[in-house]
N, C-alpha and C positions, 0 to 999 in steps of 0.2 A: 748616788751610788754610795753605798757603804764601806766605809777606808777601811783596813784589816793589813797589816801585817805578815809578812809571808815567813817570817820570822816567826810571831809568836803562835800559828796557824802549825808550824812544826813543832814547839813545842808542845800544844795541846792534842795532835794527832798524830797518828801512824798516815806519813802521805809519805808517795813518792817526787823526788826533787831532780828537775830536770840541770843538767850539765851546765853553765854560767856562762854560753857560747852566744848569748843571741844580746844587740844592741835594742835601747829604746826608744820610740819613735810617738808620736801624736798629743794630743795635748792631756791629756787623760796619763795618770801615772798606772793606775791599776785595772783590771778587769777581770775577769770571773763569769763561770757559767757552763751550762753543758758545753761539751764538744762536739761538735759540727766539724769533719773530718772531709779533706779535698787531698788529690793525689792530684800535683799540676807540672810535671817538667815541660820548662823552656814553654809553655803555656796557659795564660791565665784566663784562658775561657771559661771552666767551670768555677774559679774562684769568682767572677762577675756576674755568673751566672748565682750561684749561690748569695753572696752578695744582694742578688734584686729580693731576696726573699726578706720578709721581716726575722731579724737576729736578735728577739729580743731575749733575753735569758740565755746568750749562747757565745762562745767566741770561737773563730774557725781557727781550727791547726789546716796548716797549708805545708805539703809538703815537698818541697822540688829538685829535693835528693842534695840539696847542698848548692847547686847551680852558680856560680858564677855569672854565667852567659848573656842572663834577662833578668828586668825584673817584673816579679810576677804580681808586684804591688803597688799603682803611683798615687799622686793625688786624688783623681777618679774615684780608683775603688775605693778608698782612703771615706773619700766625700761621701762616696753612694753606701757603703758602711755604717757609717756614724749615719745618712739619715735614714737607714734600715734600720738602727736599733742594737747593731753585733756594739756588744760591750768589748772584742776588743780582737786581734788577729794574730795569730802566732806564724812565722813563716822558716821555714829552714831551706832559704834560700835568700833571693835580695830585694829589694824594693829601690822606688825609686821619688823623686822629687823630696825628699824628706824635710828639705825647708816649708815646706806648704804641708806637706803632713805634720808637721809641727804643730800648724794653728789649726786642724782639723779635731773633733770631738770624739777621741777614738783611742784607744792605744794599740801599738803595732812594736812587734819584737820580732827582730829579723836579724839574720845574719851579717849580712851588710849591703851597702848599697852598691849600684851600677848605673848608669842614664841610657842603657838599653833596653828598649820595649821587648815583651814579650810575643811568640810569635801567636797566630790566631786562625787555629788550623781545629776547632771544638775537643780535642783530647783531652780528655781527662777522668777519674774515679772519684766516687764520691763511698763515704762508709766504711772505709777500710782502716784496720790498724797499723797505726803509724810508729814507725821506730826512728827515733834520733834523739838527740841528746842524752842518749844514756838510756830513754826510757821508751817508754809503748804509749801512746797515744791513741786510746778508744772511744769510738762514739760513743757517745752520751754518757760519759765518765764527768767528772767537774775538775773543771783547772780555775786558779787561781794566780794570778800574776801581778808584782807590783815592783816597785825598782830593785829590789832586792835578787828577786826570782820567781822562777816558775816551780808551780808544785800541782799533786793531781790526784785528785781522793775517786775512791769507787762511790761513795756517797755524796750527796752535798752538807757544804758545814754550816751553820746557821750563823750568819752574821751578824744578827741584829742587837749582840750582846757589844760587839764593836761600836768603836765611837772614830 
């Protein structure tokens, strides 16, 4: 994967810069890709569902309205993730096992953790635009994220001039 700066990625473009609300998780510091877009409260059935499909060039924004209650992300998806290929998962809401997601090949930005499972009743949206952190989260838009921040271009930016 190509390291890039989310930093210097703002100063070379007009992006927009999501809110500085979400913690970092998995072993992987940055990810990048289109957006793959899941609407999951209080259930992570379509997140796992999405999840089985190949993520190669993509990372899912998952959105669960802020949630407390569950988390709609543990080591599992975490695993089955990283060997689907999602470069990396954004969550606005909590996840869970984050010791094991640590060592997993992935990166995961979440609100915070909880050690409650989420419930498994199939609800969920796929495609929809996302609002939280300040900003709109659209499919097939490109996000970019690394310890610094999340940021989100209508184009994709070419990285291969990064080192």
């Amino acid at each position: 994967m190509n390291k890039f700066n989310t930093a210097d990625l703002c100063d070379d473009y007009k992006l927009v810069v999501a809110k500085p609300i979400f913690k970092s998780f998995g072993s992987h510091t940055h990810c990048y890709g289109r957006i793959k877009t899941v609407e999951a409260i209080e259930d992570n059935s379509y997140v796992k569902k999405l999840l089985q499909e190949d993520g190669s060039g993509c990372v899912m924004v998952v959105d669960g309205k802020g949630s407390e209650k569950c988390a709609l992300v543990g080591d599992n998806l975490a695993a089955l993730g990283a060997e689907n290929n999602w470069s990396g998962i954004i969550v606005n809401g909590c996840i869970r096992d984050s010791l094991e997601i640590n060592n997993i090949g992935i990166s995961i930005k979440a609100i915070n953790l909880v050690p409650n499972k989420s419930e498994k009743k199939d609800v969920g949206k796929y495609n929809l635009d996302l609002n939280f952190a300040g900003v709109t989260f659209k499919e097939n838009q490109f996000i970019y994220s690394d310890p610094d921040g999340i940021v989100i271009s209508s184009t994709e930016i070419s990285l291969k001039w990064i080192i």
